[in-house]
Every structure is written in C-alpha cells, then in structure tokens.
Jmol script that loads the backbone (N, CA, C; Angstrom):
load data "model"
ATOM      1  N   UNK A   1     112.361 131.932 102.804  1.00  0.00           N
ATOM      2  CA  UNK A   1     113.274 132.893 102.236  1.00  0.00           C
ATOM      3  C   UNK A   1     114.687 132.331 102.338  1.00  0.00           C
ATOM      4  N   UNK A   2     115.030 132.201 101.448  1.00  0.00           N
ATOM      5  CA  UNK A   2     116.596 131.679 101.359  1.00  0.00           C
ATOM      6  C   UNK A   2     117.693 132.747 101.485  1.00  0.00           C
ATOM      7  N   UNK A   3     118.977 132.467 102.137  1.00  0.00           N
ATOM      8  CA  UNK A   3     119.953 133.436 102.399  1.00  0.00           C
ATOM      9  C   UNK A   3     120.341 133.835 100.812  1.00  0.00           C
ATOM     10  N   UNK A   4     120.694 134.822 101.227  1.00  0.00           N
ATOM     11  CA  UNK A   4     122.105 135.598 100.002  1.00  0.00           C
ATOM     12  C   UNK A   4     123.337 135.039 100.164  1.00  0.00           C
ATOM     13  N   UNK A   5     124.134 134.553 101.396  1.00  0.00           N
ATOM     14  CA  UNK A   5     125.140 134.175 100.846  1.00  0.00           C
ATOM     15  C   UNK A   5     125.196 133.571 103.230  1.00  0.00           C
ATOM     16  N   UNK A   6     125.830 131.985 102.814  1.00  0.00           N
ATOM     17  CA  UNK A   6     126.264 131.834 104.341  1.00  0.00           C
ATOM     18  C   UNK A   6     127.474 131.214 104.554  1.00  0.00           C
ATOM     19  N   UNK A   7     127.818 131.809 105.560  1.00  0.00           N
ATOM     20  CA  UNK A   7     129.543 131.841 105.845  1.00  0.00           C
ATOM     21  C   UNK A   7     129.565 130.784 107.036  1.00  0.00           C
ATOM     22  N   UNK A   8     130.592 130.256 106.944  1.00  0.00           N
ATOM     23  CA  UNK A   8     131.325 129.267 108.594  1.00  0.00           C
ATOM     24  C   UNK A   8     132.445 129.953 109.293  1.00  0.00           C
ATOM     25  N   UNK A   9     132.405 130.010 110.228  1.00  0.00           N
ATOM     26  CA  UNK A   9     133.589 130.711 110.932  1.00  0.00           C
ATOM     27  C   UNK A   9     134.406 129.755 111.733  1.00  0.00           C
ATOM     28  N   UNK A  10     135.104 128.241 111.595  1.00  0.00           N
ATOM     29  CA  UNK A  10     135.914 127.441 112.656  1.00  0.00           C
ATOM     30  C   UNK A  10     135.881 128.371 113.684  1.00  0.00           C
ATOM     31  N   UNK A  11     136.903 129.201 113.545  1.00  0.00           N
ATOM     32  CA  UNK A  11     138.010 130.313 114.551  1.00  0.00           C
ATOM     33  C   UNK A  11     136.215 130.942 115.892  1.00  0.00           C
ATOM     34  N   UNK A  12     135.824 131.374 115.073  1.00  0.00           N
ATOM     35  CA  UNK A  12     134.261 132.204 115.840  1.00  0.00           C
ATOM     36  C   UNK A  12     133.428 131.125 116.145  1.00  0.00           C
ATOM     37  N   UNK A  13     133.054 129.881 115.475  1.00  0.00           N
ATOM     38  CA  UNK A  13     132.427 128.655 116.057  1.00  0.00           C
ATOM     39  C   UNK A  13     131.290 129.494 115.761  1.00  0.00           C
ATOM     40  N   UNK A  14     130.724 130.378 114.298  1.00  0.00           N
ATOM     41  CA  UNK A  14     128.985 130.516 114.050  1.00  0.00           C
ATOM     42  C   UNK A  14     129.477 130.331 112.627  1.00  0.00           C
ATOM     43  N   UNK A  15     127.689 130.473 112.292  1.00  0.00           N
ATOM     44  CA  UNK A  15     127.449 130.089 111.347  1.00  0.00           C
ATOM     45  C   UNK A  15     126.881 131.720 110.764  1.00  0.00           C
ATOM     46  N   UNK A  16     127.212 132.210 109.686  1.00  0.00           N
ATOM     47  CA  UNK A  16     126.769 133.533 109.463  1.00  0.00           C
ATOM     48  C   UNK A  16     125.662 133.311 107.977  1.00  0.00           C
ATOM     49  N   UNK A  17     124.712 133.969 108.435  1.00  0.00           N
ATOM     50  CA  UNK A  17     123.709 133.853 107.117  1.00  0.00           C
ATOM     51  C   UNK A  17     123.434 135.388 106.801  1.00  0.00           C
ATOM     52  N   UNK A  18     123.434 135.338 105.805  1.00  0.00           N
ATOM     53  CA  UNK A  18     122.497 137.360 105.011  1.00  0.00           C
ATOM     54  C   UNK A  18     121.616 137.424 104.330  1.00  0.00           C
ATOM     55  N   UNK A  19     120.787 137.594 104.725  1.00  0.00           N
ATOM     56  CA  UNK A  19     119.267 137.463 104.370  1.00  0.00           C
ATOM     57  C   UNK A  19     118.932 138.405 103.398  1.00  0.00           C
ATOM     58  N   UNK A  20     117.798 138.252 102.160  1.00  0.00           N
ATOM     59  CA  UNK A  20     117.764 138.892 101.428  1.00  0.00           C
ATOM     60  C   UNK A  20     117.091 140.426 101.889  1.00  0.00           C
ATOM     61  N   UNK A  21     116.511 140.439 103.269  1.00  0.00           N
ATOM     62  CA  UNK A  21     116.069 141.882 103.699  1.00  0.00           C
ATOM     63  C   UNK A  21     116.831 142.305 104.221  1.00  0.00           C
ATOM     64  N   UNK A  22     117.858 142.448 104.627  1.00  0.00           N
ATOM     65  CA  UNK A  22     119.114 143.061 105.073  1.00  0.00           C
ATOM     66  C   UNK A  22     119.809 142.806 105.865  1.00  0.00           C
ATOM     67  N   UNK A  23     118.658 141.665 106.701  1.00  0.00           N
ATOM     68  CA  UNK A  23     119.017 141.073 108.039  1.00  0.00           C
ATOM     69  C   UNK A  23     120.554 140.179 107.983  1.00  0.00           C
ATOM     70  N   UNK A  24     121.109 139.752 108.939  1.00  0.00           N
ATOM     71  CA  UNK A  24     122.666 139.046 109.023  1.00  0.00           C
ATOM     72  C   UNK A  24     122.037 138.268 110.405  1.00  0.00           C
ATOM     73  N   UNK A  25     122.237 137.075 110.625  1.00  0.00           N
ATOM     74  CA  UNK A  25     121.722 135.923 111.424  1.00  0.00           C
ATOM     75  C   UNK A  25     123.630 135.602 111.687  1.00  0.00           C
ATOM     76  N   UNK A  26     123.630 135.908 112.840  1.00  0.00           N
ATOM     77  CA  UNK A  26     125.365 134.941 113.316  1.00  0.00           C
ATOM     78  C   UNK A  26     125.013 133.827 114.472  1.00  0.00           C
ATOM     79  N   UNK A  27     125.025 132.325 114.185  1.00  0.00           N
ATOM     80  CA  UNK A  27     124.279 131.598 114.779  1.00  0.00           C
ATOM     81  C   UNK A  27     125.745 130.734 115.250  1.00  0.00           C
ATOM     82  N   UNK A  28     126.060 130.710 116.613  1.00  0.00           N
ATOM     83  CA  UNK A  28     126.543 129.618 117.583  1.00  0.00           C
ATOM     84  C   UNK A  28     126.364 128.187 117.630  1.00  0.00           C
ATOM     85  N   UNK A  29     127.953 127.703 116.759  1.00  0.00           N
ATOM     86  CA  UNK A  29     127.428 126.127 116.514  1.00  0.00           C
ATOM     87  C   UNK A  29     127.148 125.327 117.476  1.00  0.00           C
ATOM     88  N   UNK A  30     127.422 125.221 118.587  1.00  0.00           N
ATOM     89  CA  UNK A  30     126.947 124.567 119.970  1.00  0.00           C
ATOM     90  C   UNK A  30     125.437 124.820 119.796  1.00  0.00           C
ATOM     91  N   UNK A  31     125.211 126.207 119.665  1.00  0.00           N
ATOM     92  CA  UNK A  31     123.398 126.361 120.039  1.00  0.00           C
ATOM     93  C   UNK A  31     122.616 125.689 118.880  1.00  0.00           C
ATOM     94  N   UNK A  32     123.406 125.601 117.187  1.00  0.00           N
ATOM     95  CA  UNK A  32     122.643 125.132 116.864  1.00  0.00           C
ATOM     96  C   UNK A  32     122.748 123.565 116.430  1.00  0.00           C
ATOM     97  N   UNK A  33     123.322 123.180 116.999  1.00  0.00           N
ATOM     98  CA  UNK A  33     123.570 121.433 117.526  1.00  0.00           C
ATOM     99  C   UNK A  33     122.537 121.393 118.273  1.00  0.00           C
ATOM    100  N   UNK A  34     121.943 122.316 119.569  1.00  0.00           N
ATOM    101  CA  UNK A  34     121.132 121.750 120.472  1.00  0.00           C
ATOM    102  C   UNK A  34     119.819 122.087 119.794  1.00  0.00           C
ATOM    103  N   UNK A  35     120.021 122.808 118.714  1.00  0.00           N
ATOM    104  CA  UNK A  35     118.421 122.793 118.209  1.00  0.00           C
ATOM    105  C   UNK A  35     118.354 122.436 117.272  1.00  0.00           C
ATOM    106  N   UNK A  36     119.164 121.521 116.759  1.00  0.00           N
ATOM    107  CA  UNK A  36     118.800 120.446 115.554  1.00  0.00           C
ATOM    108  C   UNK A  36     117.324 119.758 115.380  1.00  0.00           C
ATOM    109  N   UNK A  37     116.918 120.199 114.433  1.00  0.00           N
ATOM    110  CA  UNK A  37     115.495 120.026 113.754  1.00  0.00           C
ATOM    111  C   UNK A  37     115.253 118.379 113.780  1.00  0.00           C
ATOM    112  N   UNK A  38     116.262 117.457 113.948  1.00  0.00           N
ATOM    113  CA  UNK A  38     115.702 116.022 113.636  1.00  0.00           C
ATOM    114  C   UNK A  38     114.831 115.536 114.352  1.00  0.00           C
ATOM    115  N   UNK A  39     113.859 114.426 114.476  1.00  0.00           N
ATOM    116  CA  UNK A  39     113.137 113.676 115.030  1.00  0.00           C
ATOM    117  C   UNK A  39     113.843 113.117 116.242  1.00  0.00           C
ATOM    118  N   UNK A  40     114.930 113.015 116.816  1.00  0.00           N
ATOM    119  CA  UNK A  40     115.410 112.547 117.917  1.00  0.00           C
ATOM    120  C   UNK A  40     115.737 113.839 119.153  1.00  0.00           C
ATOM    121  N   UNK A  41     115.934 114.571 118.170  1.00  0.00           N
ATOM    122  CA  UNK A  41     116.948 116.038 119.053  1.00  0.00           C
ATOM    123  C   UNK A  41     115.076 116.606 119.352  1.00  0.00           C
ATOM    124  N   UNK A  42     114.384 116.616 118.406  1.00  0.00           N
ATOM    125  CA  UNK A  42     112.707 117.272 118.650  1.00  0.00           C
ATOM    126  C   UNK A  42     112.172 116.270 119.507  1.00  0.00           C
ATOM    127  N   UNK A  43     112.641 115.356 119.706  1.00  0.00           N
ATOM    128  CA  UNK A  43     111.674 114.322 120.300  1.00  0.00           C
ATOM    129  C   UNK A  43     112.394 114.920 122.376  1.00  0.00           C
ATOM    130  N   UNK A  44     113.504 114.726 122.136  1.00  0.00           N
ATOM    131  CA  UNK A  44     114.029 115.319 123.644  1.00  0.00           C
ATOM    132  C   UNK A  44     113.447 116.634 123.918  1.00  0.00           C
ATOM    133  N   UNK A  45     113.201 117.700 122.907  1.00  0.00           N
ATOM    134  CA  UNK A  45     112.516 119.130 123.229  1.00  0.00           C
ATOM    135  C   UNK A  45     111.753 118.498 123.877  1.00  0.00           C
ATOM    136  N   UNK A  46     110.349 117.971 122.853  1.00  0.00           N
ATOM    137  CA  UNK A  46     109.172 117.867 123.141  1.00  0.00           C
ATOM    138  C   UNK A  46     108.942 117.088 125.087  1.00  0.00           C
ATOM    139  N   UNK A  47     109.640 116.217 125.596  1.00  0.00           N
ATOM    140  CA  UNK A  47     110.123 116.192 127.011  1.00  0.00           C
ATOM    141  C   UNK A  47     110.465 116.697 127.815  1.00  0.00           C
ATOM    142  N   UNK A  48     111.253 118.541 127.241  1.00  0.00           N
ATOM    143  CA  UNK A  48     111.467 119.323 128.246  1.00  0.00           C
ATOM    144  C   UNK A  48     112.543 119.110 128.487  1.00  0.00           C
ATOM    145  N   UNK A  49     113.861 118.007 127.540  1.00  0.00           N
ATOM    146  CA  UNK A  49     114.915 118.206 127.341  1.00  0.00           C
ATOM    147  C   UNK A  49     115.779 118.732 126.819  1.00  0.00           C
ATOM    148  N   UNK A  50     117.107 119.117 127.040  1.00  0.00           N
ATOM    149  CA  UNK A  50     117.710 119.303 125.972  1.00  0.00           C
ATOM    150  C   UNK A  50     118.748 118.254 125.250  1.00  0.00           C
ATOM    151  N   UNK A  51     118.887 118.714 124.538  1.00  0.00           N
ATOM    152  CA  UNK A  51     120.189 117.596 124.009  1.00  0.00           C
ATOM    153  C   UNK A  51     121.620 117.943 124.786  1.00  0.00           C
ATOM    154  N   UNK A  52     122.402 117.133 124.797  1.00  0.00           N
ATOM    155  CA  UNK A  52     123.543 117.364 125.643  1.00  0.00           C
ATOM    156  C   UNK A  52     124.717 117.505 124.448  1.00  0.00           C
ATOM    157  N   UNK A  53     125.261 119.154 124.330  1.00  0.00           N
ATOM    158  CA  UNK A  53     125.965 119.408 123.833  1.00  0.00           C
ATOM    159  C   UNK A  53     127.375 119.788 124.350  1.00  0.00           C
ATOM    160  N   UNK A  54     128.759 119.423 124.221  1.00  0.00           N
ATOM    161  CA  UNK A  54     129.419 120.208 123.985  1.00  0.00           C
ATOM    162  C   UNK A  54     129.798 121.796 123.558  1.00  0.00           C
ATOM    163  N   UNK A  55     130.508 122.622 124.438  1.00  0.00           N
ATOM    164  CA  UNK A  55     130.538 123.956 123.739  1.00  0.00           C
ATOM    165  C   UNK A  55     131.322 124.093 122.746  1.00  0.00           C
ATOM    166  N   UNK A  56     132.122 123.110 122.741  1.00  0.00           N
ATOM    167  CA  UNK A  56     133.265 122.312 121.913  1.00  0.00           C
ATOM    168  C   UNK A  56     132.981 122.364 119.978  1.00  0.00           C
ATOM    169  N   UNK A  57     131.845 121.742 120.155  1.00  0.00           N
ATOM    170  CA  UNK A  57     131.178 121.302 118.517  1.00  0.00           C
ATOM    171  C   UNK A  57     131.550 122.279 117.698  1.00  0.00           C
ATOM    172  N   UNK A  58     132.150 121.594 116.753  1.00  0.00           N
ATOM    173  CA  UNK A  58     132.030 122.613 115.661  1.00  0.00           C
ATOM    174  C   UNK A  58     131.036 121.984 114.351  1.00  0.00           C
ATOM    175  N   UNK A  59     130.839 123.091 113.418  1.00  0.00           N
ATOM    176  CA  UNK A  59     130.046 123.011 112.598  1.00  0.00           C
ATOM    177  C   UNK A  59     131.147 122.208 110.790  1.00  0.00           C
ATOM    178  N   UNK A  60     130.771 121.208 110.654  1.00  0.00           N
ATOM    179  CA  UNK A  60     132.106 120.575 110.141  1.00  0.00           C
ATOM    180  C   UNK A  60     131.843 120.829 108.753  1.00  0.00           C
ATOM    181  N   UNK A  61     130.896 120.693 108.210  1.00  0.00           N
ATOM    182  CA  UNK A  61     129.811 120.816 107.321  1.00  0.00           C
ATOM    183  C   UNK A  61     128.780 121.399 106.946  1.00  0.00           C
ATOM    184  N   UNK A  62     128.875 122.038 105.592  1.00  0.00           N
ATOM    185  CA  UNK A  62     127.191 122.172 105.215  1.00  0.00           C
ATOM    186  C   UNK A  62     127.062 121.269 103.911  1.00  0.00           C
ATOM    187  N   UNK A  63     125.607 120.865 103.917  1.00  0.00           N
ATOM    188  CA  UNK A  63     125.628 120.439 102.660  1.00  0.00           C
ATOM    189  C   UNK A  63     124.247 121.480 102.512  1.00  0.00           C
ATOM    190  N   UNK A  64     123.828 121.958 101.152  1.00  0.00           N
ATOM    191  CA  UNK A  64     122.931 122.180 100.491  1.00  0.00           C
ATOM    192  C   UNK A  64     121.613 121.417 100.316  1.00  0.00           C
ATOM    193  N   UNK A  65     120.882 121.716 100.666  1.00  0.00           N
ATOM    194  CA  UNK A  65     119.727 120.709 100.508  1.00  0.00           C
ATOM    195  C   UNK A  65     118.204 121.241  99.649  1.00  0.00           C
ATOM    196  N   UNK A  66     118.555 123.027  99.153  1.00  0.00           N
ATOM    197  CA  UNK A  66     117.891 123.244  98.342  1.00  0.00           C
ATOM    198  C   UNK A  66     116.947 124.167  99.393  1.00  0.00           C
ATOM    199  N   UNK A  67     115.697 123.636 100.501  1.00  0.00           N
ATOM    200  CA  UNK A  67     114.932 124.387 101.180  1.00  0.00           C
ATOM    201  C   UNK A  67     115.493 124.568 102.349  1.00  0.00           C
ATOM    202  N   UNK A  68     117.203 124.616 102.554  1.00  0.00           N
ATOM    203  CA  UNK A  68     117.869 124.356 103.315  1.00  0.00           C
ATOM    204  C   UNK A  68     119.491 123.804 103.811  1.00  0.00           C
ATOM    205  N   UNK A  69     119.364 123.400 104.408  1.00  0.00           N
ATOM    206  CA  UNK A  69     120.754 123.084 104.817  1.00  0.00           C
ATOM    207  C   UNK A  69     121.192 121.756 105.877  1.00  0.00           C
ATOM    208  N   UNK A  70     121.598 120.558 105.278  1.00  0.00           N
ATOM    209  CA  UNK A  70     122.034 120.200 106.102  1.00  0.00           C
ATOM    210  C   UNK A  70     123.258 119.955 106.544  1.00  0.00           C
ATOM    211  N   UNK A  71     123.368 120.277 108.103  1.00  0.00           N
ATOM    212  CA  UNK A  71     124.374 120.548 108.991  1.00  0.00           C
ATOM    213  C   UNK A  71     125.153 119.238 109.516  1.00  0.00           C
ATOM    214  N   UNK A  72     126.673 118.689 109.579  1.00  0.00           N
ATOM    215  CA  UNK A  72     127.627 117.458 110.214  1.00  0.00           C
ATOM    216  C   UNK A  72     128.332 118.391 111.425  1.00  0.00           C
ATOM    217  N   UNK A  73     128.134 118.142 112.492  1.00  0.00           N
ATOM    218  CA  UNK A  73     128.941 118.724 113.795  1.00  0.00           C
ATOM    219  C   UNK A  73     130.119 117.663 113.836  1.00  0.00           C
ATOM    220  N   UNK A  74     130.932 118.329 114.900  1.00  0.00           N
ATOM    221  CA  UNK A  74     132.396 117.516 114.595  1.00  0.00           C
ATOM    222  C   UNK A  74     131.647 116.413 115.808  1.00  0.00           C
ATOM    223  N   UNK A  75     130.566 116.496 116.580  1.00  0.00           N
ATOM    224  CA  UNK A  75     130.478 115.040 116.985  1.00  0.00           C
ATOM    225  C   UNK A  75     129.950 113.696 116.480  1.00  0.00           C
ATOM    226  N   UNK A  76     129.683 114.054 115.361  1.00  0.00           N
ATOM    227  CA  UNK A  76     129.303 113.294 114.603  1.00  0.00           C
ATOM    228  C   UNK A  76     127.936 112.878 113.629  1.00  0.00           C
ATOM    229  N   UNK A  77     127.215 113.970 115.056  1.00  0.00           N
ATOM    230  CA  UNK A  77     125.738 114.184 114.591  1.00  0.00           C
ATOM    231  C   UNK A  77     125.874 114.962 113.116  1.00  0.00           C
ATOM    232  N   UNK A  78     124.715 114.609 112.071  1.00  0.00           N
ATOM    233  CA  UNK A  78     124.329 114.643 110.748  1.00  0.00           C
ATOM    234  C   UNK A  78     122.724 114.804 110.582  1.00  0.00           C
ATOM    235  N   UNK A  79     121.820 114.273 111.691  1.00  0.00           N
ATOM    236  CA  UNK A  79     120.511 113.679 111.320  1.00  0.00           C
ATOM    237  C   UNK A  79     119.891 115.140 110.895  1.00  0.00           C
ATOM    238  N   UNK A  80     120.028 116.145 111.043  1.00  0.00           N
ATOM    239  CA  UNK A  80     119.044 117.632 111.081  1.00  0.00           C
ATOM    240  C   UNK A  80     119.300 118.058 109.900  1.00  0.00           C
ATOM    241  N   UNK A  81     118.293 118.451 109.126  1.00  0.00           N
ATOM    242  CA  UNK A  81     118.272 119.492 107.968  1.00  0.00           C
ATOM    243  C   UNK A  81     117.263 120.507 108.299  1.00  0.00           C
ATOM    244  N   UNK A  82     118.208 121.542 107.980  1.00  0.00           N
ATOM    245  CA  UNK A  82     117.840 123.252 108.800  1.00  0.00           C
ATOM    246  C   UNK A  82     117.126 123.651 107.771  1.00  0.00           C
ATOM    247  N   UNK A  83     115.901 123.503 107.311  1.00  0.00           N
ATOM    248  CA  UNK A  83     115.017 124.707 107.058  1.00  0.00           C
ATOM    249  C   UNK A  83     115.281 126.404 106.773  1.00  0.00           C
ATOM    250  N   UNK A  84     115.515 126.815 105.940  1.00  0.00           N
ATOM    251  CA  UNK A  84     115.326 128.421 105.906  1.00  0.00           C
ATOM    252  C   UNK A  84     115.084 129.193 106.899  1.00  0.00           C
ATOM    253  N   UNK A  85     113.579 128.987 106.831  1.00  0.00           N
ATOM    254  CA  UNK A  85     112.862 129.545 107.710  1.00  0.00           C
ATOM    255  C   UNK A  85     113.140 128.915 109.159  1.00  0.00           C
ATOM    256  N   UNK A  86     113.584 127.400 109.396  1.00  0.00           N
ATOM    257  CA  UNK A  86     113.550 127.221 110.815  1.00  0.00           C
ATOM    258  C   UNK A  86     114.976 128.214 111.244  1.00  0.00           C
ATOM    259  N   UNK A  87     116.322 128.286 110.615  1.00  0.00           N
ATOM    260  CA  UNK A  87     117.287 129.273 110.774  1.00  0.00           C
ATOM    261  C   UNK A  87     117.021 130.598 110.529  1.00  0.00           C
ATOM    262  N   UNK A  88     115.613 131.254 110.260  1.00  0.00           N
ATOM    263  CA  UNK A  88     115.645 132.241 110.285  1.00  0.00           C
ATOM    264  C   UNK A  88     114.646 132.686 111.649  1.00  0.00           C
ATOM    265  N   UNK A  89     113.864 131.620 112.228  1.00  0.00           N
ATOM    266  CA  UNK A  89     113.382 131.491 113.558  1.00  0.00           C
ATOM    267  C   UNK A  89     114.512 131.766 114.688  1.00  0.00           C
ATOM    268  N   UNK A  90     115.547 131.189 114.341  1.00  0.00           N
ATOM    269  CA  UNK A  90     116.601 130.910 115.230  1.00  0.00           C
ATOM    270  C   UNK A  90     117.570 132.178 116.041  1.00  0.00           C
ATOM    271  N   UNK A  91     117.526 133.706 115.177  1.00  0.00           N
ATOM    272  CA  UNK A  91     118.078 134.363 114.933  1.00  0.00           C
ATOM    273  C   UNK A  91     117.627 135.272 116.397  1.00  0.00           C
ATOM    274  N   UNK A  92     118.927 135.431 117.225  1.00  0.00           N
ATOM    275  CA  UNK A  92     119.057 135.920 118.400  1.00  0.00           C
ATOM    276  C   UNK A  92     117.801 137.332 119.387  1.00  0.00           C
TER     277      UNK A  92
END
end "model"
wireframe off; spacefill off
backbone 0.3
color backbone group
C-alpha cells in the first residue's frame, strides 16, 4: 500500500507518511537509519546487532523508487530502499 502523501520534518528529525486508510506513520530518522532494510544494516540485525547510529542523523533525502523509497542520511549512508510495506511495519 503506498502512502497518500510523505512529509520530512529537518526541525522534528521524522519522516511523516498518510496512509491511504487513515492511518499517519511519524517515523524518527535516527530509528529509521538503524533499521535500514540493506543487506549490511540486515546482516548486523540478523547477529543481534544493531547498527551504530547517531541521534544526530538526519534524513537528507528521499528519492522515489516506485515500491518505495529510497532514503540518504546526513551520514552518508544511501544503501536501503524502504519498501511500503516494510515502513508501514515500522509504525510505532
């Protein structure tokens, strides 16, 4: 299910999505740096790690990716493209 419309907040540091059932997802760019979907950031889950984030990060970027979104944090990380549905897993 793809959003209706998603917002960035610098100043608030989330990411705001509105879902076509009514739902509103306000997602914490630090938290979702540490749950970046890529093969490196999943590969530390799968160990029982986490990734080592900054509370700092901001969300610098979106790009569009069609079933999704991919996300540039101001540290530089790029590798994760967010899924719909994995950001709608995500939701507090």
């Amino acid at each position: 299910m793809k959003p209706l419309s998603v917002g960035n907040s610098q100043s608030a540091q989330t990411l705001r999505l509105s879902w076509p059932d009514g739902r509103e997802s306000v997602l914490n760019h630090a938290e979702l740096r540490r749950q970046c979907p890529c093969s490196q950031c999943r590969a530390f889950r799968l160990k029982g790690m986490t990734p080592r984030v900054d509370d700092r990060v901001r969300l610098i970027e979106i790009n569009p990716q069609g079933y999704g979104v991919q996300l540039v944090f101001s540290d530089g990380h790029q590798r994760g493209i967010y899924p719909w549905d994995y950001l709608a897993q995500l939701i507090p």
